[in-house]
Structures are given as C-alpha cells and as structure tokens.
Residue frames as qw, qx, qy, qz and C-alpha x, y, z in Angstrom:
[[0.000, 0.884, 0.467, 0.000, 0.00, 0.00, 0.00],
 [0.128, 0.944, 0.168, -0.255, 2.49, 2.35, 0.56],
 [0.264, -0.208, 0.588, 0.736, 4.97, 1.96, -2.02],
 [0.182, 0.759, 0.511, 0.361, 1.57, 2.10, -4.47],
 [0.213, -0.931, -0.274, 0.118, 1.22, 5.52, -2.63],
 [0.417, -0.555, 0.299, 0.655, 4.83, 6.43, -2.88],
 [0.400, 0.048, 0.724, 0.560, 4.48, 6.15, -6.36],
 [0.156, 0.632, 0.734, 0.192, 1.94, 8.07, -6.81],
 [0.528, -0.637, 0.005, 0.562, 3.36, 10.60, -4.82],
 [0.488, -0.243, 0.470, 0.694, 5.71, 11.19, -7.76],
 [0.307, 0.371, 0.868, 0.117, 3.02, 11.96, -9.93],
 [0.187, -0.155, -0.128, -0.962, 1.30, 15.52, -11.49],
 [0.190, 0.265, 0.784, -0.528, -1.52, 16.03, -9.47],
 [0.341, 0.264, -0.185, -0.883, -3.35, 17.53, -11.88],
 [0.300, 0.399, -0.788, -0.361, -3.10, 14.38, -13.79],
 [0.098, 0.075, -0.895, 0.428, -3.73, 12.46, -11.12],
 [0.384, 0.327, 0.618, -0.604, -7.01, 13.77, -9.88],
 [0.325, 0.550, 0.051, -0.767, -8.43, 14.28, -13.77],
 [0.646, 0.476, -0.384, -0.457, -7.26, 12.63, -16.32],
 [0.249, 0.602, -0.750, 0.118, -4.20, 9.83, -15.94],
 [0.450, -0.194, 0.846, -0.210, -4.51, 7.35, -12.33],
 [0.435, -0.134, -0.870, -0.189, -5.89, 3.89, -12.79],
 [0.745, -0.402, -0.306, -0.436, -8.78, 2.78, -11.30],
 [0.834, -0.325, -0.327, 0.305, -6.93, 0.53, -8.71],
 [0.456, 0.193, -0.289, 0.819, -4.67, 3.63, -8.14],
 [0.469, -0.478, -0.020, -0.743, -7.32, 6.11, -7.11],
 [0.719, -0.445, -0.468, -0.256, -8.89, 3.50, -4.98],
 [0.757, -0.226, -0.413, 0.452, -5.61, 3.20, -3.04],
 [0.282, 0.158, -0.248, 0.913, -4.97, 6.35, -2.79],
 [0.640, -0.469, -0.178, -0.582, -9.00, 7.14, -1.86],
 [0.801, -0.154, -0.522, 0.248, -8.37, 4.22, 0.77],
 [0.603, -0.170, -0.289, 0.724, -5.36, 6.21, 2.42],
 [0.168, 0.353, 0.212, 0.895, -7.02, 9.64, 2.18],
 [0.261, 0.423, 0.540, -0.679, -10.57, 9.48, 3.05],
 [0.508, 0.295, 0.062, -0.807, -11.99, 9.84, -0.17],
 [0.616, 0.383, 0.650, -0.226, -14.36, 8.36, -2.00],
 [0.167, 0.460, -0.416, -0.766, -14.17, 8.32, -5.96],
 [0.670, 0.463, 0.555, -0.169, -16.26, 7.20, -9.03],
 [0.219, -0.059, 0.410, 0.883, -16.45, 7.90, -12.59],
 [0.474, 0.453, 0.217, -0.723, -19.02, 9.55, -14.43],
 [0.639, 0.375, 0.628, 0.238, -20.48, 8.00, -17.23],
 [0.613, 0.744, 0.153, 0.219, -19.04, 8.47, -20.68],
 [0.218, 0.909, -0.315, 0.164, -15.90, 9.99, -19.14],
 [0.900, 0.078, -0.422, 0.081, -12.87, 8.29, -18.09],
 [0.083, 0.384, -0.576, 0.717, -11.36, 10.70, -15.14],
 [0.378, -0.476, -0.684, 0.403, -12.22, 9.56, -11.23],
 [0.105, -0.558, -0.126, -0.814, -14.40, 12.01, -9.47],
 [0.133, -0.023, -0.743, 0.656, -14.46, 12.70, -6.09],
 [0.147, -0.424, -0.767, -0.458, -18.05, 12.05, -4.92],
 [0.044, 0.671, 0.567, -0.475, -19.02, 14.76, -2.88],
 [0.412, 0.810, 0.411, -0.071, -20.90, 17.48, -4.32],
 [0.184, 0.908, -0.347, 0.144, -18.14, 20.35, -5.20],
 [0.861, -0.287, 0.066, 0.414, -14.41, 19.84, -5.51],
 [0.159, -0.756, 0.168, 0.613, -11.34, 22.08, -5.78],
 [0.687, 0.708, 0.022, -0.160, -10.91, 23.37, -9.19],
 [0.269, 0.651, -0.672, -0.231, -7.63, 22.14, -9.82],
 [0.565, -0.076, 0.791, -0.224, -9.05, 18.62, -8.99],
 [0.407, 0.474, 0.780, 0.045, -11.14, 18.47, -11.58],
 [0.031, 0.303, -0.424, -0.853, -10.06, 21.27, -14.37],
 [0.021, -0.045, -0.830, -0.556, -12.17, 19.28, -17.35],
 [0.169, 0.538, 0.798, -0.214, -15.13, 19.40, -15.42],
 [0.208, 0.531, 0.505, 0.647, -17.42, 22.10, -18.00],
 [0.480, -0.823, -0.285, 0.104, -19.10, 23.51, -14.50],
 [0.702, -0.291, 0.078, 0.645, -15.40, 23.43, -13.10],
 [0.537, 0.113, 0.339, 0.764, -14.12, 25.21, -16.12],
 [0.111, -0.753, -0.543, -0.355, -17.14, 27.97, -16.52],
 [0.631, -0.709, -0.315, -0.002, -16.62, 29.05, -13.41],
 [0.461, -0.531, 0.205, 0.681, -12.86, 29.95, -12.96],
 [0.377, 0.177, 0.558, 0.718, -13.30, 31.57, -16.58],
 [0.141, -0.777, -0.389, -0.474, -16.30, 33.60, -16.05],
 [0.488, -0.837, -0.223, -0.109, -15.17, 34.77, -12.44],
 [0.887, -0.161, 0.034, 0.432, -11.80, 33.93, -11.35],
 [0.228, 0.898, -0.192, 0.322, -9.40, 37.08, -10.94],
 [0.914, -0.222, -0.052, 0.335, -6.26, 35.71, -9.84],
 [0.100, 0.945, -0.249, -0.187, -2.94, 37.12, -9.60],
 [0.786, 0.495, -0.349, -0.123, -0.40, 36.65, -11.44],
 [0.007, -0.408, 0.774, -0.484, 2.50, 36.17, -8.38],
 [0.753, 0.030, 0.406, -0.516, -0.71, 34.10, -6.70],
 [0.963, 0.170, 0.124, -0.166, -1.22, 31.61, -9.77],
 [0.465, 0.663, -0.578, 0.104, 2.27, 31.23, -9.94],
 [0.206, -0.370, 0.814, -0.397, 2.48, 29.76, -6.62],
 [0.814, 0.079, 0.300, -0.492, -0.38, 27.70, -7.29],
 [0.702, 0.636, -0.314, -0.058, 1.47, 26.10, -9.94],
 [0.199, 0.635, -0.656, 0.357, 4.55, 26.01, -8.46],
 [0.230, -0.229, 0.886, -0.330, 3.06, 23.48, -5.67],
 [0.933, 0.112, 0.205, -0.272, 0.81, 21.35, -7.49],
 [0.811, 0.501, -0.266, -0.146, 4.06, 20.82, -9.47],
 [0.005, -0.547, 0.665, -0.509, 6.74, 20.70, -6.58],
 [0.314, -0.231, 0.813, -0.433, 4.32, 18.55, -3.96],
 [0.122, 0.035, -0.911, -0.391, 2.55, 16.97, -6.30],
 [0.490, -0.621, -0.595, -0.146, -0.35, 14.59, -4.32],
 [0.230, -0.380, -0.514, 0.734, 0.27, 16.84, -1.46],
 [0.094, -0.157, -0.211, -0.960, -1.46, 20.05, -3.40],
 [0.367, -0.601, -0.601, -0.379, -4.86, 19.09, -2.09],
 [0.306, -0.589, -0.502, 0.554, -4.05, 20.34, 1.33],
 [0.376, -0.018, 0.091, 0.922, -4.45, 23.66, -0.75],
 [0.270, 0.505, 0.478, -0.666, -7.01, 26.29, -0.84],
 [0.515, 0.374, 0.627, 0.448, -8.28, 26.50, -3.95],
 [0.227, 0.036, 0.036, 0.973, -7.90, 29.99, -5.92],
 [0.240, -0.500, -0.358, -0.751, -11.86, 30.89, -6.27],
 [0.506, -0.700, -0.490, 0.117, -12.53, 29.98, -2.45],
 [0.369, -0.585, -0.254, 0.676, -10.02, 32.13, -1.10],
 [0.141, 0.146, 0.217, 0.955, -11.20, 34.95, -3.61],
 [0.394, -0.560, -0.650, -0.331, -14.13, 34.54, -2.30],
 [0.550, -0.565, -0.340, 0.512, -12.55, 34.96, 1.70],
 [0.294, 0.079, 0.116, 0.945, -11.06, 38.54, -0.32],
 [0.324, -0.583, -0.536, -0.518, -14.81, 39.20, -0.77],
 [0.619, -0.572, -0.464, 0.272, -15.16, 38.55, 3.04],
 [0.576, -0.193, -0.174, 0.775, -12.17, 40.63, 3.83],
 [0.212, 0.095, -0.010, 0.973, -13.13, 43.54, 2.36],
 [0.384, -0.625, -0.541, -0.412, -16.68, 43.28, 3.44],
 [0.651, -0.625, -0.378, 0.207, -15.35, 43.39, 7.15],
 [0.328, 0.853, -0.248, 0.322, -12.60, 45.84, 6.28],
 [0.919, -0.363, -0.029, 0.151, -10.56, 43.33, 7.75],
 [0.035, -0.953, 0.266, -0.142, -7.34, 44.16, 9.59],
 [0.315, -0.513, 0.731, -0.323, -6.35, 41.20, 11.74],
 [0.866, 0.159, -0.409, -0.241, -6.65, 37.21, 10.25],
 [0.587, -0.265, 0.763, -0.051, -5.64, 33.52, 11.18],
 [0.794, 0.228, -0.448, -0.342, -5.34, 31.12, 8.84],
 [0.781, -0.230, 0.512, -0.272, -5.40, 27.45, 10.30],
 [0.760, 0.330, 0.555, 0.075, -3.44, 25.41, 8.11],
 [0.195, 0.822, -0.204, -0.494, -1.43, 27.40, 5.70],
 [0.857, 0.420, 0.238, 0.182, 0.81, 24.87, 3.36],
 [0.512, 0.257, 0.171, 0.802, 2.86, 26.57, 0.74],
 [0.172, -0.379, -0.243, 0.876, 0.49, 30.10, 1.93],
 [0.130, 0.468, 0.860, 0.156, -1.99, 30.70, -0.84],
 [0.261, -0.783, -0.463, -0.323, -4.28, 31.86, 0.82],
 [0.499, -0.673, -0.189, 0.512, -2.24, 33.78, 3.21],
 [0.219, -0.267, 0.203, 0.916, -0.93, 35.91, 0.36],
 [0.041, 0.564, 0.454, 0.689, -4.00, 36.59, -1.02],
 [0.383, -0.800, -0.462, -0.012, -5.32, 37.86, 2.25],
 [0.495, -0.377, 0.009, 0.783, -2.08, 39.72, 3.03],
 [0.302, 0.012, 0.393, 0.868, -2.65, 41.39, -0.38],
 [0.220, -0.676, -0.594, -0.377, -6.32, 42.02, 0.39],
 [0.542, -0.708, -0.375, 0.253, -5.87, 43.65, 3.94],
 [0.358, 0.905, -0.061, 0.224, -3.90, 46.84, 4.52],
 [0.674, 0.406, -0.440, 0.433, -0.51, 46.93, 4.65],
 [0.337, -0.437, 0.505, -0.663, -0.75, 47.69, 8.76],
 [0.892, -0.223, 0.076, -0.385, -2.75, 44.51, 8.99],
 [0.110, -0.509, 0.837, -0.170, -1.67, 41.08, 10.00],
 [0.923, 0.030, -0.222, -0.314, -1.96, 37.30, 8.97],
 [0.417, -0.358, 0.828, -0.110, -1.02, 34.75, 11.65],
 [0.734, 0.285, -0.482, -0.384, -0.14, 31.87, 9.79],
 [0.655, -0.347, 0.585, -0.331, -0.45, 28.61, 11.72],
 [0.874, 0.273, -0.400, -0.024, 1.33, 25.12, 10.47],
 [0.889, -0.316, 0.230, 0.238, 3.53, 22.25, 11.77],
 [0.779, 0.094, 0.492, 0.377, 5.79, 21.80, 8.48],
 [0.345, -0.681, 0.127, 0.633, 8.18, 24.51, 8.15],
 [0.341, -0.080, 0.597, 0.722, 9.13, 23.17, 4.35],
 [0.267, 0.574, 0.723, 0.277, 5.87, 23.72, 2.74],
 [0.100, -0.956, -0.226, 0.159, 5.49, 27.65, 4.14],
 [0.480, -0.635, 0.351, 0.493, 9.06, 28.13, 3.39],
 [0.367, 0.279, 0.772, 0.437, 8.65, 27.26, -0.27],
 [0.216, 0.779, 0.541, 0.232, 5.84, 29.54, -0.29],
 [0.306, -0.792, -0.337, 0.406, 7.52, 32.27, 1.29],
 [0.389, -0.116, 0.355, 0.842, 9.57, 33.34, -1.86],
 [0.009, 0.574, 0.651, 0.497, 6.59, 33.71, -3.49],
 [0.283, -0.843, -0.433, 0.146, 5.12, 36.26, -0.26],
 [0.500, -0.356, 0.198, 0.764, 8.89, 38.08, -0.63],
 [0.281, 0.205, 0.627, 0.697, 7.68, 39.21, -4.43],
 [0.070, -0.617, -0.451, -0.641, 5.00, 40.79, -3.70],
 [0.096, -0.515, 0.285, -0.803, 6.37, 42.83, -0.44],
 [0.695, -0.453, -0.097, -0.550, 4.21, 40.94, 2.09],
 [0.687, 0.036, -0.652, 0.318, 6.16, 38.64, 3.92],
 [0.031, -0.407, 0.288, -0.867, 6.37, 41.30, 6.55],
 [0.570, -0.167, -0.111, -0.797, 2.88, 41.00, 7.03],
 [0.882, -0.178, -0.383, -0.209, 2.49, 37.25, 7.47],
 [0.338, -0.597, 0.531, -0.497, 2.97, 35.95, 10.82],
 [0.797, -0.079, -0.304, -0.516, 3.97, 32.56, 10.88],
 [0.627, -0.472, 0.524, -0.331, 3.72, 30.26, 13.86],
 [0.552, 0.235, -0.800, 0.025, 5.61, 26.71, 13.61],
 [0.251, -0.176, 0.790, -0.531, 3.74, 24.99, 15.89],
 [0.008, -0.496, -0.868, 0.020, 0.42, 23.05, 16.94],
 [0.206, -0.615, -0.455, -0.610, -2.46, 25.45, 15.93],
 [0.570, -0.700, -0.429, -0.039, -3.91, 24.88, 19.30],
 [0.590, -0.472, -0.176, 0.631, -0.74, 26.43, 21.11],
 [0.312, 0.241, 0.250, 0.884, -0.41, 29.22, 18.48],
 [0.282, -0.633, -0.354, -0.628, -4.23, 30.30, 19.61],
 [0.657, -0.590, -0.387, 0.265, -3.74, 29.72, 23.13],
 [0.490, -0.138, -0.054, 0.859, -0.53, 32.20, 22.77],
 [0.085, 0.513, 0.240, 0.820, -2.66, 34.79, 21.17],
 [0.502, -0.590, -0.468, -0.425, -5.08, 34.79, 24.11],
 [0.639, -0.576, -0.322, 0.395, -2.46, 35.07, 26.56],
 [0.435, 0.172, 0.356, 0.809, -1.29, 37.82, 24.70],
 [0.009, 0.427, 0.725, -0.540, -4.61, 39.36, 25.07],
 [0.071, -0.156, 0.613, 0.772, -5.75, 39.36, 21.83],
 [0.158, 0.464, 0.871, -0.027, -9.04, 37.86, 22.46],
 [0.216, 0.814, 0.530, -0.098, -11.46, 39.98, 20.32],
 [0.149, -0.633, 0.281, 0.706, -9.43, 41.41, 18.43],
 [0.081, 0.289, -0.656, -0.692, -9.52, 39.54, 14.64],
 [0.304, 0.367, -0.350, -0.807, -11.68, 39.85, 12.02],
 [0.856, 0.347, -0.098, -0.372, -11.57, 36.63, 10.16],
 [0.405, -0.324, 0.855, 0.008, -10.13, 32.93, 11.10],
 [0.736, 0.257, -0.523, -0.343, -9.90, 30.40, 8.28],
 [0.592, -0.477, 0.644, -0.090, -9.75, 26.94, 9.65],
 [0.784, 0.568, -0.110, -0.226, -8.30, 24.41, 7.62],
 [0.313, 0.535, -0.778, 0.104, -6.75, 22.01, 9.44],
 [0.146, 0.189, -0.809, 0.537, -6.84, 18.89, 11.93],
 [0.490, -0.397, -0.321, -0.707, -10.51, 18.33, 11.57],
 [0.685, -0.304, -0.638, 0.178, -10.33, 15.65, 14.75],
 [0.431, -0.398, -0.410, 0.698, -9.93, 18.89, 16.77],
 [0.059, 0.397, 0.364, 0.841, -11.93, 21.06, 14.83],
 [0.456, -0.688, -0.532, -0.190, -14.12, 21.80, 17.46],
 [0.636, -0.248, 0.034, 0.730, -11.04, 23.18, 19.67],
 [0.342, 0.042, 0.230, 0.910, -10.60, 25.50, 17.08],
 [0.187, -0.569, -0.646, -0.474, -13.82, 26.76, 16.76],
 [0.576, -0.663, -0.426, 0.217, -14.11, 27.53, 20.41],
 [0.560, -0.291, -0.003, 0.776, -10.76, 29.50, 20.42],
 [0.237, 0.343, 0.430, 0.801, -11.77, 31.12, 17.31],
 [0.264, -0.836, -0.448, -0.174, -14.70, 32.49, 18.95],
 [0.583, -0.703, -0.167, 0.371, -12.71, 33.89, 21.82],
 [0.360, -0.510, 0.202, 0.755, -10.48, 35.94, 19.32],
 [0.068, 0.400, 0.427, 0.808, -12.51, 37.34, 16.91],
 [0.006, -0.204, -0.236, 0.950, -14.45, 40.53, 17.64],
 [0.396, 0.532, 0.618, -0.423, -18.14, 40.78, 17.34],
 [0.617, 0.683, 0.208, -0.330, -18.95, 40.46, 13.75],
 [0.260, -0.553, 0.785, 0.105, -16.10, 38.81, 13.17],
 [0.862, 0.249, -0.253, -0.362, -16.11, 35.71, 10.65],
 [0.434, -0.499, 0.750, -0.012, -14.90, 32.34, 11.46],
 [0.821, 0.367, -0.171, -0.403, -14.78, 29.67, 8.40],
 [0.688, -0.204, 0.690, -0.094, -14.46, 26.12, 8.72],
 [0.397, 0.504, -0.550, -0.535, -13.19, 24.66, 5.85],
 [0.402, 0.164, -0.882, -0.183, -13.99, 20.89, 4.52],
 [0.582, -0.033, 0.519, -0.625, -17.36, 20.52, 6.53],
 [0.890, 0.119, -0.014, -0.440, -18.14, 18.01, 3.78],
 [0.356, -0.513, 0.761, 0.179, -14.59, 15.99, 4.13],
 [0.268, 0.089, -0.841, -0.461, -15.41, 14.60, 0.50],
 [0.786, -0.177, -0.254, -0.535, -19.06, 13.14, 1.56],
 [0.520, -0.080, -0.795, 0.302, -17.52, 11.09, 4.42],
 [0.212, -0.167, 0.454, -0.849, -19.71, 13.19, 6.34],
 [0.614, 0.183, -0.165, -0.750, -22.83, 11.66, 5.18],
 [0.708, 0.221, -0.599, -0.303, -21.92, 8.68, 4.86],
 [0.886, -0.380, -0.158, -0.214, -22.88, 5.81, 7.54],
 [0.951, 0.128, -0.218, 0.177, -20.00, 3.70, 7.03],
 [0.543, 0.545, -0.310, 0.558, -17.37, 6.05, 7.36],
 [0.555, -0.819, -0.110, -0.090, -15.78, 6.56, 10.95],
 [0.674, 0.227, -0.226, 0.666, -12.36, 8.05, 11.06],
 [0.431, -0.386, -0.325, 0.748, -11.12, 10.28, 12.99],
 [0.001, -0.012, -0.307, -0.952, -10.98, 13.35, 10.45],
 [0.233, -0.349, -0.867, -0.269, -14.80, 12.06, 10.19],
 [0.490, -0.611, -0.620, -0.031, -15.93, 12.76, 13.23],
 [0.275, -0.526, -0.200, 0.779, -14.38, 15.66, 14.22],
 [0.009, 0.115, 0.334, 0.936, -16.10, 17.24, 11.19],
 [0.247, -0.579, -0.469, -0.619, -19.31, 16.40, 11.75],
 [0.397, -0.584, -0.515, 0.486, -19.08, 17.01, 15.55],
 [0.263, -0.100, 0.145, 0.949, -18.23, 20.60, 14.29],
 [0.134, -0.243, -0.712, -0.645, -20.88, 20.48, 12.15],
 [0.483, -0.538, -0.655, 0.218, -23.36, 19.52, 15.18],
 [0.403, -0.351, -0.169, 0.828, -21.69, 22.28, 17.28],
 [0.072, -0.062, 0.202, 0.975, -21.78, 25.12, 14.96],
 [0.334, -0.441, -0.684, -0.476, -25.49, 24.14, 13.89],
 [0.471, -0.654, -0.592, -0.018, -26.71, 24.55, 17.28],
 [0.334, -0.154, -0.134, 0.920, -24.19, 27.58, 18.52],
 [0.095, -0.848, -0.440, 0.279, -26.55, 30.73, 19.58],
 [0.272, -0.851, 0.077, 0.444, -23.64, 32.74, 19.48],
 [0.068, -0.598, 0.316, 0.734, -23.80, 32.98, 15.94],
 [0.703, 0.471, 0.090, -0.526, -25.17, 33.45, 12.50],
 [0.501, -0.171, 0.779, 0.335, -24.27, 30.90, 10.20],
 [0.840, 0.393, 0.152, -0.342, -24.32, 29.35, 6.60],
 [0.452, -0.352, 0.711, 0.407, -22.94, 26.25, 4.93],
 [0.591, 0.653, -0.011, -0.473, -22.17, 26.41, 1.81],
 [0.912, 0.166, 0.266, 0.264, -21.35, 23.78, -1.22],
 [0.366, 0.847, -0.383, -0.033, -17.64, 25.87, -2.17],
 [0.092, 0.521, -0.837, 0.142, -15.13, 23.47, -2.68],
 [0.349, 0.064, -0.861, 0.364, -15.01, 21.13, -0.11],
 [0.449, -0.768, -0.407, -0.204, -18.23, 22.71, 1.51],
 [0.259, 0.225, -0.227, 0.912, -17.24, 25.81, 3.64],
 [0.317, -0.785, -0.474, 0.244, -19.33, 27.26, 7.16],
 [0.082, 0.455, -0.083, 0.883, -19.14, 30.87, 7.61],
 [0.418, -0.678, -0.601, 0.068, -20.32, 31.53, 11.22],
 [0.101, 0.563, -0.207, 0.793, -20.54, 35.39, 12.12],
 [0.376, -0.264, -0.661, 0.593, -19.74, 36.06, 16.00],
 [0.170, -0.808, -0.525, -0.205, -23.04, 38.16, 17.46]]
C-alpha cells in the first residue's frame, strides 16, 4: 500500500485527480485519504463524490471550467504559486485552498474591512498571500502550520509581492499558536479565522476562534463536507468525526449566524453576534 502511494506521490496532481490514475490507483490512494471516488459516465477521469471539488481537482469538469473563466481574478505572483506546488508537492497540493474559495474569503475581507486574520493550516500560503494582499498593509496574517518546508517554499513567493512582513507565521500546533494569542490578550481582536486544518480537533478551534474574533467577526471552517464522508454511515475516522461534531456544534451555537455552503469542499461561515 504504501509503495503504491509512494508512487503516486511522484506523480502531477493535476493528472492524477483528472485525467491519468488507474482505477486501482485512485482506490488506493481514496483508501489512504478518506476519499471516496467514481467515474461519471461516458468519461474516463475519477471524481471525487461529494458534491463540489477544488478546481484544480477536476479542471475538465465544464461547471469546473465555466466558473474559474467567467469569475476567477487571480494574480499573477498568486497563480504562480499555485502552480509552483501542485508541481513541486505533487499529491500533497490538495491540502491547498483553492484559488476561487479564497477569492471569495477577499470578498469577506473587504466586506469586514478586515485588519487582523488567522489562517489554520497554511501549506505553501496561498491563501495567506492573497489575504495579506487584500488587507492593509498595517494589517496582519497569523499563519499557523507544523511543516516549516511547505510555508518556506511559499515564502519566496510572499517576498515578491512585499508581504512577507505581514504574514505571521507560527511553527507549531495550531492549538498552542491560539492559546498564545489569548495570553497575549488578543481575544477579540480579529476579524476573520480560516480553519483548515486537523478536523479531529476542529471543534477546539472553533471555540478559540470564537474567543479571538471581535463581534462580527467571521470564522470559516473549511472541509465541513470531508469529500461526503460526512454523510456517509460507514465512514468513521477520525478526520470524520471531528467534522461532523463541528458540524453539530456550529449548527446549534446561539452565538452565531451561520451558513454552509457547497464551495469546494463545503465551507461554514459563522458570524460572532
């Protein structure tokens, strides 16, 4: 299993998720993921089978393709990095944000005339430089990861377009990175917290988040449908069940307005009352 997996590894994700794997490859690598894939009929790429996936998953799709062509305003220093780590980490690129959600979170940003972010889960940074490049150059994005190489990669890419400055990022557990802010006494201070990590403690995060964003503040949970293993009887991993406990949670949470919605991976937005 995981030499199949090593090997795959090695692979253009693009390729991988769209056009290229075998059947018996997908499976294994669905297996060791969490997801779930099919094909559609009359085409011969695997499709992940919850409702929405990221658009570099599934380029060919006509929907897919509509969509980042009719809307999609990207930069160019932005889709360079995007590139640059689907081709560098290959199957790792899915831990990424995909480019129309977090233009969407730009939407957010400048709805709240956001100053002060978190991102949960940064990667190569993404979405931390689009939000850097969305906020004003006084503002600040704590950026919160384990795995030093993937943020370090991206950080040439944050250097180019002057913002590095700006991003604040914590090598550590999440959980200890939000605990520091709060001893810090930060609580109710930011704007807008992306989670988008560690879903088996997504609830954790959720909680914290509350405690350091400021009334009317956004907090957005990312991968609330964890590929339709939310839904789905059988399935009881870990990652599993700390989404839909989240899910649960947030659904029944007074202390604030919600709505999930089918972007991507399915995305909560819950605003703090």
């Amino acid at each position: 299993m995981m030499s199949l997996l090593s090997s795959l590894l090695t692979c253009d994700l693009t390729s991988f998720a769209c056009a290229v794997c075998t059947g018996a490859a997908v499976a294994a690598l669905g297996m060791f993921a969490g997801y779930k894939f099919t094909t559609r009929k009359g085409q011969d790429e695997p499709w992940i089978t919850s409702n929405k996936q990221k658009s570099f998953m599934c380029e060919n799709d006509p929907e897919t393709k509509y969509l980042i062509e009719h809307s999609l305003r990207e930069h160019p220093i932005l889709a360079d990095l995007r590139k640059a780590t689907i081709k560098t980490f290959k199957a790792e690129a899915f831990m990424m944000c995909p480019p129309e959600e977090c233009q969407f979170f730009t939407l957010l940003l400048k709805m709240l005339n956001a100053r002060k972010v978190i991102e949960i889960g940064t990667f190569t940074g993404y979405n931390a430089l689009s939000m850097a490049l969305t906020i004003p150059s006084d503002g600040k994005v704590v950026a919160c990861d384990i795995e030093r190489r993937f943020a370090d990669f991206g950080r040439n890419y944050w250097k180019k377009l002057g913002v590095d400055g700006m991003i604040d990022l914590r090598i550590q557990p999440a959980l200890n990175t939000l605990d520091d802010l709060l001893r810090a006494g930060e609580a109710g201070t930011f704007d807008f917290i992306f989670v988008d990590a560690d879903k088996e403690v997504m609830v954790e995060y959720y909680e914290k988040s509350l405690q350091l964003l400021r009334k009317g503040g956004i907090v957005a949970l990312d991968n609330v449908m964890w590929y339709g293993t939310v839904y789905d009887p059988t399935n009881d991993t870990a990652f599993t069940r700390g989404t839909r406990a989240v899910n649960e949670v947030v659904k029944k949470d007074s202390r604030v307005d919600i709505s999930m919605l089918l972007i991507a991976d399915g995305v909560t937005l819950a605003r703090k009352k």
